[in-house]
C-alpha positions as CSV (number, residue, x, y, z in Angstrom):
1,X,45.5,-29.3,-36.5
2,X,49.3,-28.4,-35.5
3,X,48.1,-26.0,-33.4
4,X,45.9,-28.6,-31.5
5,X,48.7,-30.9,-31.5
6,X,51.0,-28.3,-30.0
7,X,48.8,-27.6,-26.9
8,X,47.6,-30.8,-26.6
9,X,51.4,-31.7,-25.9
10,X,51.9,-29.0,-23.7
11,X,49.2,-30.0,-21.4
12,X,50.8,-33.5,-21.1
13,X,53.7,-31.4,-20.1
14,X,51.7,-29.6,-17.7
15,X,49.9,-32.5,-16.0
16,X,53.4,-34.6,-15.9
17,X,55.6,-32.0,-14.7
18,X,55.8,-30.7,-11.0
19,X,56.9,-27.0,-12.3
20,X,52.8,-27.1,-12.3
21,X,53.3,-26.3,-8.3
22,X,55.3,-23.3,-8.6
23,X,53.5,-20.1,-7.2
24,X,52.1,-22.4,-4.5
25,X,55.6,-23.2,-3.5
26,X,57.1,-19.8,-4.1
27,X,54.6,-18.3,-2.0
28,X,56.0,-21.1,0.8
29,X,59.3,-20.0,0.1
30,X,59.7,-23.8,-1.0
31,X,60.8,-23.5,-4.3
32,X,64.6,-23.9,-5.4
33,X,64.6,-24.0,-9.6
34,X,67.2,-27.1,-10.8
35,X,67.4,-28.9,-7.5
36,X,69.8,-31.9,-7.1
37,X,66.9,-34.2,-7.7
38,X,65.2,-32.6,-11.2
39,X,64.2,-35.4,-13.5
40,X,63.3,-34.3,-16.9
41,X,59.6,-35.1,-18.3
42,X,59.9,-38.9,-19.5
43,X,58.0,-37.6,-22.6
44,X,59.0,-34.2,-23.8
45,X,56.5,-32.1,-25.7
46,X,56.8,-32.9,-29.2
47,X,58.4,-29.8,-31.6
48,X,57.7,-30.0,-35.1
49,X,60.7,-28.5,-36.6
50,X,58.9,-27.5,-39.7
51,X,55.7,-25.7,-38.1
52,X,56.9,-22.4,-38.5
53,X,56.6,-19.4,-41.3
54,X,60.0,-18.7,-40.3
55,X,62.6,-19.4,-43.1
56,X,65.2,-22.1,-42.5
57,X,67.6,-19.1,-43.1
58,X,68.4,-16.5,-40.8
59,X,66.8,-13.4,-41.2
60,X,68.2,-11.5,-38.0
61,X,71.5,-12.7,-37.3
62,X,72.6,-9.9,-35.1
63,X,69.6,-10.5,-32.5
64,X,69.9,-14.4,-32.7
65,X,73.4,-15.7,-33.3
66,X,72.3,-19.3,-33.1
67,X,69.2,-19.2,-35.3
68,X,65.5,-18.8,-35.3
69,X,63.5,-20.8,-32.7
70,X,61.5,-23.4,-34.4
71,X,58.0,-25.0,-33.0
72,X,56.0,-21.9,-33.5
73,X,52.6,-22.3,-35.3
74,X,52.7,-21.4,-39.1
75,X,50.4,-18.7,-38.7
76,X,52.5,-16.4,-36.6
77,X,54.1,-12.9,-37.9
78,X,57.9,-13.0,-38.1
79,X,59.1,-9.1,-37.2
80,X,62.1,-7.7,-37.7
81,X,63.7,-4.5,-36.3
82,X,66.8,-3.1,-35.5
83,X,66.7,-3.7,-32.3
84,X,64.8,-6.8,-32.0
85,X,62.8,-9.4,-34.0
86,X,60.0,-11.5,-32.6
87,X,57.0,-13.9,-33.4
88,X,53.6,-12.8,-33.0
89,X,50.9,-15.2,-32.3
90,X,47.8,-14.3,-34.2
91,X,45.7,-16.6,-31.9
92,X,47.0,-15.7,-28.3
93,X,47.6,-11.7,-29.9
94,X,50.9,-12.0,-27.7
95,X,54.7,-12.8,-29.0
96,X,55.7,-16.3,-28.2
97,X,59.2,-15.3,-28.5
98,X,61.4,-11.4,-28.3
99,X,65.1,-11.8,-29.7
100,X,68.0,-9.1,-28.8
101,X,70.8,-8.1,-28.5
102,X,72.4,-5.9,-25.8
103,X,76.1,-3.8,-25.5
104,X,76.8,-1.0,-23.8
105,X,75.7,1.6,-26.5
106,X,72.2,-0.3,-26.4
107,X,71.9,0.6,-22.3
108,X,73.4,3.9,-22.6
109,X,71.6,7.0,-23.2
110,X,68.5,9.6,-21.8
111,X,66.1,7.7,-19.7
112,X,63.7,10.3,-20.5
113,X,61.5,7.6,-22.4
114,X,57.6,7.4,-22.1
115,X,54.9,4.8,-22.5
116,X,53.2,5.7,-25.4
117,X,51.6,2.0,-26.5
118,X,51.1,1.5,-30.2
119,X,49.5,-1.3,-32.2
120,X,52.1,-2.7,-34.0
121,X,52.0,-1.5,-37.6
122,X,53.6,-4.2,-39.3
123,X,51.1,-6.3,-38.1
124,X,47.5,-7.1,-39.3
125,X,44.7,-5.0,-36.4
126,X,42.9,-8.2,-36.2
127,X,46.1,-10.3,-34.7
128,X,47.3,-7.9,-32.7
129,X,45.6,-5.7,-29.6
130,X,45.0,-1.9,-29.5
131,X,46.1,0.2,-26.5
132,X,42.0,-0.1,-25.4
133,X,42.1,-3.6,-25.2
134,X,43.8,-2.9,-22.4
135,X,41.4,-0.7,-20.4
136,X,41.2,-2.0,-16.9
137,X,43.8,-4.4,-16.7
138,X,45.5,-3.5,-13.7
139,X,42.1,-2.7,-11.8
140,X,40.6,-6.0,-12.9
141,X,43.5,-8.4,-13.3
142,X,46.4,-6.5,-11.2
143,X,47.6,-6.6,-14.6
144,X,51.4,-4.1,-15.9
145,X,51.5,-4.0,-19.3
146,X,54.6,-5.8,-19.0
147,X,57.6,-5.2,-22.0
148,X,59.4,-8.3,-23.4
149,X,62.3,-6.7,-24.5
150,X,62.5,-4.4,-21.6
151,X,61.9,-0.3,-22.1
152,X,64.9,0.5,-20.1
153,X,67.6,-1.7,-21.8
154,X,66.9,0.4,-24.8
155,X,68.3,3.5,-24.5
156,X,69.9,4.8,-28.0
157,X,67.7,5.1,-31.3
158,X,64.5,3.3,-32.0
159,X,63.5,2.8,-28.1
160,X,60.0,3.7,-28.9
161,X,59.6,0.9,-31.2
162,X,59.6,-1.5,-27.5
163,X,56.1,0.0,-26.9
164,X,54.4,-1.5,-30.1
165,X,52.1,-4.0,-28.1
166,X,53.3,-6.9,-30.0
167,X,56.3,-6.6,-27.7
168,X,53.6,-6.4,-24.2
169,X,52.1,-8.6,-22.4
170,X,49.3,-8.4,-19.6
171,X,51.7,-9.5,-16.4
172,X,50.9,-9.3,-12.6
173,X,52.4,-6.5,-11.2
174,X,54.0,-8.7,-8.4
175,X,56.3,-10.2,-10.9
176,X,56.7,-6.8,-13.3
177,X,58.2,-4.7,-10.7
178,X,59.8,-7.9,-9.1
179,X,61.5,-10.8,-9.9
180,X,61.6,-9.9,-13.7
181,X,62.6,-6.3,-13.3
182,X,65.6,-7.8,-11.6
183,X,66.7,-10.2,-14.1
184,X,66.1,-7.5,-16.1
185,X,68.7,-5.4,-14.4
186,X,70.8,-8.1,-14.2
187,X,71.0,-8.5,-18.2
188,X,72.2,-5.0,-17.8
189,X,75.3,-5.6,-15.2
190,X,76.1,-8.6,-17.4
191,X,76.6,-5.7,-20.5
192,X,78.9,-3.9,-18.1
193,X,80.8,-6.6,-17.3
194,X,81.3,-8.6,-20.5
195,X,80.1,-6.1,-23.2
196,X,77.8,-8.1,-25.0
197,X,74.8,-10.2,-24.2
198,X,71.6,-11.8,-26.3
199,X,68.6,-12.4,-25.1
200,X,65.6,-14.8,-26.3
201,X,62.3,-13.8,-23.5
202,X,58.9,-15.1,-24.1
203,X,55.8,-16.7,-23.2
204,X,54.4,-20.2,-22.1
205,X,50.7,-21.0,-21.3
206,X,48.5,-23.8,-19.5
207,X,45.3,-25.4,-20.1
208,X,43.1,-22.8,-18.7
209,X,43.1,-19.6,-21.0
210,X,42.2,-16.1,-19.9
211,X,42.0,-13.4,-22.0
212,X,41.4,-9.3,-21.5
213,X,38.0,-8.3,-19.9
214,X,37.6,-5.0,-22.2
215,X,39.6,-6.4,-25.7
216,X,37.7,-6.7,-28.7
217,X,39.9,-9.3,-30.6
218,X,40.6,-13.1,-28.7
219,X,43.3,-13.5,-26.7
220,X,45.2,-15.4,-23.9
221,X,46.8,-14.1,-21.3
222,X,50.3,-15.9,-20.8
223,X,50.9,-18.4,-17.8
224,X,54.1,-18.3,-17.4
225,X,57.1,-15.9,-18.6
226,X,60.9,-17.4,-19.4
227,X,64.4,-15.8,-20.2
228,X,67.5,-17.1,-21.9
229,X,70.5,-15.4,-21.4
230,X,73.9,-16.1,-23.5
231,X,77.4,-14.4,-22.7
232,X,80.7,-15.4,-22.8
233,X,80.1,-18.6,-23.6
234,X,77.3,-19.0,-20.7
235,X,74.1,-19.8,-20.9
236,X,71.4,-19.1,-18.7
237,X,67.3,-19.5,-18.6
238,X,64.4,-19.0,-16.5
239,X,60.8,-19.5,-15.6
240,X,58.7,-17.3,-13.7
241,X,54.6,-18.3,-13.4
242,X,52.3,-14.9,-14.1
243,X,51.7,-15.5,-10.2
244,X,55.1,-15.0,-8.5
245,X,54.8,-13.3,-5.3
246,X,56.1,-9.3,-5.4
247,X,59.6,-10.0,-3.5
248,X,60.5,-13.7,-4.8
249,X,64.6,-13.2,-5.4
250,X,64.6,-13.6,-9.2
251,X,67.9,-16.4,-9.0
252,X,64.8,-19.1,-7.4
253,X,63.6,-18.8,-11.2
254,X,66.9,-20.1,-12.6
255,X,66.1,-23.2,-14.7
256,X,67.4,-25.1,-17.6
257,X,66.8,-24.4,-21.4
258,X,65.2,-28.1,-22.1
259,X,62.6,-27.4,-19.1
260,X,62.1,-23.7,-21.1
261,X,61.7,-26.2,-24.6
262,X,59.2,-28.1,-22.8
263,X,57.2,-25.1,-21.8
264,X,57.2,-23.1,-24.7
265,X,57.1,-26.1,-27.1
266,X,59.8,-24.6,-28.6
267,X,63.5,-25.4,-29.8
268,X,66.1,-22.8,-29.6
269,X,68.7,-25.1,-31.2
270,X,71.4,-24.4,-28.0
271,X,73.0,-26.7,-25.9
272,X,70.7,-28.4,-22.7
């Protein structure tokens, strides 16, 4: 029932909020994220601090610094690694949420890393996809399999362990190689310039779900994929839709962390 609740909220989000319009009006070269004349939702989707199999305590302090995101259906697998923790949805088969942290030990090292996709082993075969599930993606869908926590931040021990596909997605190769490889290397310049950054990346969906031709479990293909960003007392987020044009300059995603809370139906406990 939570569950319904939760996406029954979202799409009032959806059908009240203009973000709706976004690949149309990134493909018109239209779109400027947190314009002078951004009104919140009037009614923000509703976050149910206690639906969540995630302990009021902290379990990985050193990926998330201000505590675990709450909102996410009490179903979902709590994972925790060295180098990041995430929530994996059992229903969409996809992490709502990737937690890390990044220095300059983290981004240094051998880039001779490969792509060999694992199901994740902490996590039960029938809530999580196989590397055949995939089959097909990119010819059917134009579908990358796209890392949350990004393969090439991750250059010391553990790297392979950003392969498991509890930390992949199914995204559009216009916006893998694009706009959120960018931000991706952005994350990296911010290391080199301040030494330290966390990240919280995840997904957001709409009202018409879309799951893998060739999988053999359910699933749902994210929507929409968001980033927030903290350093030096900063804080950044943003949203790109799973249809974002190859070429959109990654900064026309920059948004606020409320409009990411509406999305996601989540609450990261940080300031708006």
């Amino acid at each position: 029932m939570k569950e319904v609740q939760r996406l029954l909220a979202l799409t009032t989000s959806i059908i009240k909020h203009p973000i709706r319009a976004i690949p149309i009006l990134i493909g018109l070269s239209l779109v400027v994220f947190g314009a002078q004349n951004y009104q919140p939702a009037a009614d923000p989707v509703a976050i149910d601090p206690t639906a969540s199999t995630e302990a009021t305590t902290n379990p990985c302090p050193v990926h998330l610094p201000n505590g675990l995101p709450t909102g996410t259906p009490t179903t979902n697998d709590l994972i925790v690694r060295d180098i990041y923790c995430l929530s994996s949805n059992d229903d969409t088969k996809f992490a709502d949420w990737v937690a890390f942290r990044l220095d300059q030990e983290t981004i240094t090292g051998s880039s001779d890393q490969d792509r060999e996709w694992e199901a994740d082993p902490k996590i039960h075969r029938d809530e999580t996809l196989e590397p055949e599930d995939f089959r097909g993606a990119y010819k059917w869908g134009n579908y990358d399999r796209g890392h949350l926590a990004p393969l090439a931040s991750f250059r010391g021990k553990n790297w392979q362990q950003v392969n498991y596909l509890s930390n992949i997605t199914p995204q559009k190769a216009g916006l893998n190689r694009g706009a959120w490889k960018e931000l991706e290397e952005y994350e990296r310049d911010l290391v080199r310039q301040y030494g330290e950054v966390y990240v919280i990346v995840g997904t957001a969906y709409d009202d018409h779900p879309l799951g893998l031709i060739n999988a053999d479990e359910p699933n749902d293909i994210p929507d929409y994929f968001w980033r927030i960003i903290q350093y030096e007392g900063k804080l950044e987020a943003y949203l790109f839709p799973q249809d974002t044009p190859s070429g959109t300059d990654f900064r026309l995603g920059k948004t606020t962390v409320h409009e990411v809370e509406q999305w996601s139906g989540l609450n990261f406990g940080l300031q708006k």
